[in-house]
Every structure is written in C-alpha cells, then in structure tokens.
C-alpha positions as a Markdown table, in Angstrom:
| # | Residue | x | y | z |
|---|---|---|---|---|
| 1 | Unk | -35.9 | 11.0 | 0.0 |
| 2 | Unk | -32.6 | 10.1 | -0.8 |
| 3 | Unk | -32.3 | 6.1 | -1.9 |
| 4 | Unk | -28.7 | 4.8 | 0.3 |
| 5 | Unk | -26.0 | 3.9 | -2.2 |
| 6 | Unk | -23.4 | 1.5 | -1.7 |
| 7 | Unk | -19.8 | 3.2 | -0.5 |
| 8 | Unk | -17.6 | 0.8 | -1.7 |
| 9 | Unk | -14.0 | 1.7 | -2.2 |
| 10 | Unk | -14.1 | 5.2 | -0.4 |
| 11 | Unk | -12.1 | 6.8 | 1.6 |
| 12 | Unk | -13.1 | 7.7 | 4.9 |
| 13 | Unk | -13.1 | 11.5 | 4.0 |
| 14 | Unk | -15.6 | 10.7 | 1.3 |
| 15 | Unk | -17.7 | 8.9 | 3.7 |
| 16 | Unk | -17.5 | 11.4 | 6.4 |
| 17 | Unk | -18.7 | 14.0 | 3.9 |
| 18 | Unk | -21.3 | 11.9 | 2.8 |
| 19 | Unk | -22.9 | 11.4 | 6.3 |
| 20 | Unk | -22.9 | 15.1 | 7.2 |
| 21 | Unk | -24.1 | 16.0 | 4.0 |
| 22 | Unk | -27.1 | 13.8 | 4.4 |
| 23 | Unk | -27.5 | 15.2 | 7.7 |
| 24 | Unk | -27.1 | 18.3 | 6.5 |
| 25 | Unk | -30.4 | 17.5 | 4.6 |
| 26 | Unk | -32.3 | 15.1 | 6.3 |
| 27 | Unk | -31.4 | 16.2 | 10.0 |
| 28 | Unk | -34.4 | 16.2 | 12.6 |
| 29 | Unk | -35.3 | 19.9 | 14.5 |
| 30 | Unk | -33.0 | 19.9 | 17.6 |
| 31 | Unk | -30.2 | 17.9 | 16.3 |
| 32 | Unk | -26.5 | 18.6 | 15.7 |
| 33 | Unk | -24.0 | 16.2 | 14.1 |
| 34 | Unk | -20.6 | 17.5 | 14.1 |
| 35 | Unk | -16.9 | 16.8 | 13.1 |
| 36 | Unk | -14.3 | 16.1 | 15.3 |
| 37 | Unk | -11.3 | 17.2 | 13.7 |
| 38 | Unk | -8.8 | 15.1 | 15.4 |
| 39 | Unk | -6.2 | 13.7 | 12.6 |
| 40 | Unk | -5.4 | 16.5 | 10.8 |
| 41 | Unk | -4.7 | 18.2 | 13.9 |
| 42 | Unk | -2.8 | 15.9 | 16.0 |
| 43 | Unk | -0.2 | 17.0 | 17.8 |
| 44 | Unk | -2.2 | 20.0 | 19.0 |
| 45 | Unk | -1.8 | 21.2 | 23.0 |
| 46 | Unk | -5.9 | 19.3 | 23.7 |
| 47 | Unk | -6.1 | 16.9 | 21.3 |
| 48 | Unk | -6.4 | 12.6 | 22.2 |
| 49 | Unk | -5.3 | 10.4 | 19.9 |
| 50 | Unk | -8.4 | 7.6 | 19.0 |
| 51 | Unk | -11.1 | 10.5 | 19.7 |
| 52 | Unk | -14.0 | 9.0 | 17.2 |
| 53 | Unk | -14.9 | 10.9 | 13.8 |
| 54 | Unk | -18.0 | 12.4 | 14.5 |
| 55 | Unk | -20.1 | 13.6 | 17.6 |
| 56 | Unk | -23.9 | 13.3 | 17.4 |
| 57 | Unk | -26.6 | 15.2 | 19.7 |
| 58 | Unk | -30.5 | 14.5 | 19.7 |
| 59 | Unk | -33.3 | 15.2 | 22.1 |
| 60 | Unk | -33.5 | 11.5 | 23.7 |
| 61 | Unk | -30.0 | 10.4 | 23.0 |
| 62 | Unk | -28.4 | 13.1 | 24.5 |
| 63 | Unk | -25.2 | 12.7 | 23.2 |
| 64 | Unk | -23.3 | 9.8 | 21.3 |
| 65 | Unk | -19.7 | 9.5 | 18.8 |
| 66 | Unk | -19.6 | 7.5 | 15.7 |
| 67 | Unk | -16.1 | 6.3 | 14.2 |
| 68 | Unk | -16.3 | 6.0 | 10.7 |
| 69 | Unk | -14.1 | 3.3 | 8.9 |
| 70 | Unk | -14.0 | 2.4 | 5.0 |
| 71 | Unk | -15.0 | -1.0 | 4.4 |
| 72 | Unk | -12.5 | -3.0 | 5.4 |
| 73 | Unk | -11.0 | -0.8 | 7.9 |
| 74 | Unk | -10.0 | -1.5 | 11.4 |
| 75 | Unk | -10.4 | 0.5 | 14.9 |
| 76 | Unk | -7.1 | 1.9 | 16.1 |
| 77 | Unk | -6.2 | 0.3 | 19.7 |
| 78 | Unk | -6.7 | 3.8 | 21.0 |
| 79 | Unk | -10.0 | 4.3 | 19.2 |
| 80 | Unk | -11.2 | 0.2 | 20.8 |
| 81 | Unk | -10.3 | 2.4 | 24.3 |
| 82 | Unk | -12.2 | 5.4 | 23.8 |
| 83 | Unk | -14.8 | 3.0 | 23.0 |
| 84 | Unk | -14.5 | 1.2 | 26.3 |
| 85 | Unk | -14.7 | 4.5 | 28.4 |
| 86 | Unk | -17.9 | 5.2 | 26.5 |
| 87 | Unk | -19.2 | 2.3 | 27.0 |
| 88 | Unk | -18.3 | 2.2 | 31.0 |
| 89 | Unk | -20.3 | 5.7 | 31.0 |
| 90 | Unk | -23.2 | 4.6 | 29.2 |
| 91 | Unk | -22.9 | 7.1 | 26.2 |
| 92 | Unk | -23.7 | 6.1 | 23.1 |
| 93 | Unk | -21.2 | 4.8 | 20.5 |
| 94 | Unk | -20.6 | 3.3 | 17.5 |
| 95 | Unk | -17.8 | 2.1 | 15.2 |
| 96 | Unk | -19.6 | 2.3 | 11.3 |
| 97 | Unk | -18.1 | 0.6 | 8.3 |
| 98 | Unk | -18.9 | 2.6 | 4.8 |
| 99 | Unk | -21.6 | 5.5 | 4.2 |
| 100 | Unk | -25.1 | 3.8 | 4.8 |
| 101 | Unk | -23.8 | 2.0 | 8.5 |
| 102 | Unk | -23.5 | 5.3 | 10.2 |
| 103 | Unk | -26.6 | 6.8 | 8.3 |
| 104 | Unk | -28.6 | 3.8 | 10.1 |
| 105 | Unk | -27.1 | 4.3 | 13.8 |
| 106 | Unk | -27.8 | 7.8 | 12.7 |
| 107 | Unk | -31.5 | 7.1 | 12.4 |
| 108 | Unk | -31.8 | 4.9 | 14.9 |
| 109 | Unk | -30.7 | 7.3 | 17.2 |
| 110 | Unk | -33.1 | 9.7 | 16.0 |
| 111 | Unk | -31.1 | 12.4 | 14.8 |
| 112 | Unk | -32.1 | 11.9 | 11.1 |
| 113 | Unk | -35.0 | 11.2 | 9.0 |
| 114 | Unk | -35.0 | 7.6 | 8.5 |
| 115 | Unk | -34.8 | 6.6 | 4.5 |
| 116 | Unk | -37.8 | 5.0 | 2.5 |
| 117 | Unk | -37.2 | 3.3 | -0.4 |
C-alpha cells in the first residue's frame, strides 16, 4: 500500500487531489468520497459560502464533511459556523491540515483502507 508522504508547501487543490486520488484507490466497498465544488462556483443561485471541501459517506458513519486546509491555513469564519451546525447535529466533521490529516479521519471513519508501513 501506498507509504503517506509529507504535503508540505501545497496548495489546497493539490491536497484535495491527493485525498480523492487515494480514495480513488484505497476506498472500502460501499463508500463514496466526493467534492464539493463550492469556490469556484460561488455566486451560484444554491451555493453557501464556508460549505467544507469534501463530503464523505460509509456504512457506519453515515455521512460526514472534511475541510481541507494547507499547512498553515486557517478556517474561514463561515466555514468555523458550518462546523458548529454540524456539530449541533451530530454529523461528523473535520477541519484537516495537509494530505496525510484527512487521509487519517478518512480511515478512521472507515471509508478507506487504513495505511501500513
């Protein structure tokens, strides 16, 4: 299996790419990780500003959003309050900081293989 590297110094579309992609290959049966596609189009009639990056869906989970940030990076204000209506609800949630963060919440949450070294 794929040995995690280090994502130092990437943009959040590289990381973001990078945690599909490994999903992509190291996904569990019954699972569905998928984009949100917010920023780029903002502004359209539907669309709330601080949704989170990606929205993740396993058998025991059911459902749970993970915001990816570069190292470094900080939540939006609107993205800390989508996080506190998630967390009111009980759905799972989780602001990630580079490529191997969100690859653990993603494992932990059962949705991908988890890694051996």
């Amino acid at each position: 299996m794929e040995q995690l590297r280090p994502c130092i110094g990437r943009s959040e579309r590289d990381i973001h790419k990078a945690v599909v992609d490994y999903w992509r290959s190291f996904g569990l049966p019954g699972t569905l990780v998928a984009t949100i596609p917010n920023v780029p189009a903002f502004g359209q009639y539907g669309l709330t500003k601080g949704l989170f990056d990606l929205l993740a869906i396993a058998p025991g989970l059911p459902v749970g959003f993970i915001e990816l940030k570069r190292d470094g990076g900080r939540p939006s204000p609107e993205q800390l309050s989508f996080q506190e209506i998630l967390n009111g609800c009980g759905v799972k949630n989780a602001i990630t900081y580079g490529r191997d963060e969100p690859i653990r919440v993603l494992e932990a949450w059962n949705v991908v293989r988890r890694a051996t070294v």
